[in-house]
Residue, then its C-alpha position, 0 to 999 in steps of 0.5 A: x560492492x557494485x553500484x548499479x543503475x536498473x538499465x545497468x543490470x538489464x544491460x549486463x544480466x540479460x539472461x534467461x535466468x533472470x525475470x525482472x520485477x515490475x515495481x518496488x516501492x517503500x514507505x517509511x512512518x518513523x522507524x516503520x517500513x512498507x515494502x511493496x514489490x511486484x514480482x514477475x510471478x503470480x502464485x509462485x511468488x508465494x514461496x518467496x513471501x514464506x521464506x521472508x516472513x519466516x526467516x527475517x526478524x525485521x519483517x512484522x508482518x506480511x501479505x500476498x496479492x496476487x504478484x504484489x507483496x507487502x512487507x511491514x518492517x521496521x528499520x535495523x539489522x538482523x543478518x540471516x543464517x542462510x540454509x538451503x529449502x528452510x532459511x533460503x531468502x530474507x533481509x538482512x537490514x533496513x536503513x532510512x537514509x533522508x530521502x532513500x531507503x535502502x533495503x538489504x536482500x540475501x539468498x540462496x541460489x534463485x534466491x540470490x537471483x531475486x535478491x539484486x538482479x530481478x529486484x533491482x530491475x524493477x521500476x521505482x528503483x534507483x539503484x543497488x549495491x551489488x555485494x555478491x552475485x548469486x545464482x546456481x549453488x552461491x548465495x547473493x546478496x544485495x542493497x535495493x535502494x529506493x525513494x522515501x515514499x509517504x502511505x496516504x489512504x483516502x476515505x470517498x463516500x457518497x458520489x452515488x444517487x438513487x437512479x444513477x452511479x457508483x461509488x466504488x468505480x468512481x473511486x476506482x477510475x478516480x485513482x487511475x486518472x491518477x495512476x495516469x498522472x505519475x501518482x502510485x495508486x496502490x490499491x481500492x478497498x470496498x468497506x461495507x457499512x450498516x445496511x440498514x441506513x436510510x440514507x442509503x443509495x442501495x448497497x451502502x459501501x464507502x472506498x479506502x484508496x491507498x496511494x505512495x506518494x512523494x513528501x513534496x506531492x501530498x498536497x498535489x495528490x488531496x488537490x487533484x482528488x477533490x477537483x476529480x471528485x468535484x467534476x465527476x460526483x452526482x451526489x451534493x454530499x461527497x466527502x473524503x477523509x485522508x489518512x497518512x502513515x503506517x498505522x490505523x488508530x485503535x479508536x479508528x477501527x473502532x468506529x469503523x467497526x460501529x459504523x458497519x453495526x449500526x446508524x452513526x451521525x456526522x457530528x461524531x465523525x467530525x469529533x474523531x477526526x478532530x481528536x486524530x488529526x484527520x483531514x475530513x472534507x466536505x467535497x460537495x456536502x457533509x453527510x459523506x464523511x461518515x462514511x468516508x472516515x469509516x473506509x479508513x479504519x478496515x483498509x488494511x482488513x479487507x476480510x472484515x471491511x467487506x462483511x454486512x452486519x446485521x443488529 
């Protein structure tokens, strides 16, 4: 076994067989994972994604985004039968180890490539443990290590007024400014809400931004969010609501779910946010936090987020 720095291996491995990741990220909630990489491939990617969720017990479920994937794992070990075309790529382990997170990748031929060498170039990398180069007819096989990264998902309502605005680009350039200050600024997810509320603005949506952030930058991260919000809102009823982890309460989606189908008020809001540990925040008025909740419980389902109920 070799350990190697992402400078290490692009200065070894500059070969035309080898097409760097962009980026890996993984974010630990108790003995769960998430996994996200951007592979240097767009659709083509999307056999890397079926050869892992086929053929590695440790992942639950998975998805892909144009080049980014998504992996949700759970910590353990669960070698591969490796076995060219059907059972070609997958994790063998997952280990939580204080702030790192080492992920152990298998192979056959391109596959092997792709298990250190590409990924192992990629940016939020630290470093892997190269245990056997493949490429050709061998198989490769290699330990990614990555920072222990913590999933915030925040809930933005009502930054909008009838003449002028937009929530979701708010929103929006509110996570590349961000993005621009070092924070990993994952993904911004529209959640259509009852059309027919009269508090509207006009197409009645709230936003679910999801960052990976550092355990010791959570509260940077909520600071800056409400400051930019504050500048930037025309609305005197600007909410967020914050969720942390891996997981979306039932009781949570439910209320998403509700507030999607019908009038919701702002006390209930607050009562859920209570019972669940969720931070609700009144930026610069109370009636975006019914909203802002809702954007939480549907980030993770952007088929069902997006839908318009009609009573």
């Amino acid at each position: 076994m070799e350990i190697l720095k992402p400078n290490e291996l692009r200065e070894r491995f500059n070969d035309p067989w080898i097409a760097p990741y962009k980026k890996v990220l993984t974010m630990v909630d108790g003995n769960k994972v998430e996994i996200v990489e951007y592979h240097p491939c767009i659709s083509g990617s999307h056999w890397l994604l079926n050869q892992y969720l086929n053929n590695s017990e440790l992942i639950d479920s998975a998805y892909r985004d144009g080049n980014k994937h998504v992996y949700k794992c759970h910590v353990g070990k669960a070698p591969l039968d490796l076995k060219a075309s059907f059972n070609a790529a997958g994790i063998d382990e997952i280990v939580v180890a204080d702030d790192e997170v080492k992920v152990t990748h298998s192979g056959l031929a391109g596959a092997g490539v792709g298990a250190g060498m590409c990924r192992g170039m990629g940016e939020g990398v630290k470093y892997i443990e190269l245990i056997q180069v493949g490429g050709g007819s061998k198989a490769g096989k290699a330990t990614v290590v990555t920072p222990k990264l913590n999933k915030i998902v925040i809930g933005v309502d009502d930054t909008d007024v009838k003449d002028a605005g937009a929530t979701w680009t708010m929103a929006h350039n509110l996570g590349v400014e961000l993005a621009n200050e070092g924070f990993e600024y994952l993904d911004h997810i529209i959640v259509q809400l009852y059309p027919h509320n009269p508090h509207k603005t006009q197409n009645c949506v709230s936003i679910a931004l999801t960052f990976a952030v550092e355990e010791s930058k959570k509260e940077k991260l909520i600071d800056r969010v409400i400051e930019i919000l504050k500048r930037d809102t025309l609305s005197d009823k600007t909410a967020i609501a914050i969720l942390e982890g891996l997981d979306i309460p039932e009781k949570l989606r439910k209320y998403s779910i509700a507030t999607k189908s019908g009038m919701m008020d702002i006390e209930t809001a607050e009562s859920l946010a209570k019972e669940l540990n969720i931070p609700l925040i009144a930026v610069t008025g109370e009636q975006g936090k019914v909203g802002a909740l809702a954007a939480l419980g549907l980030y993770d389902d952007v088929e069902e987020a997006v839908k318009a109920y009609d009573k």
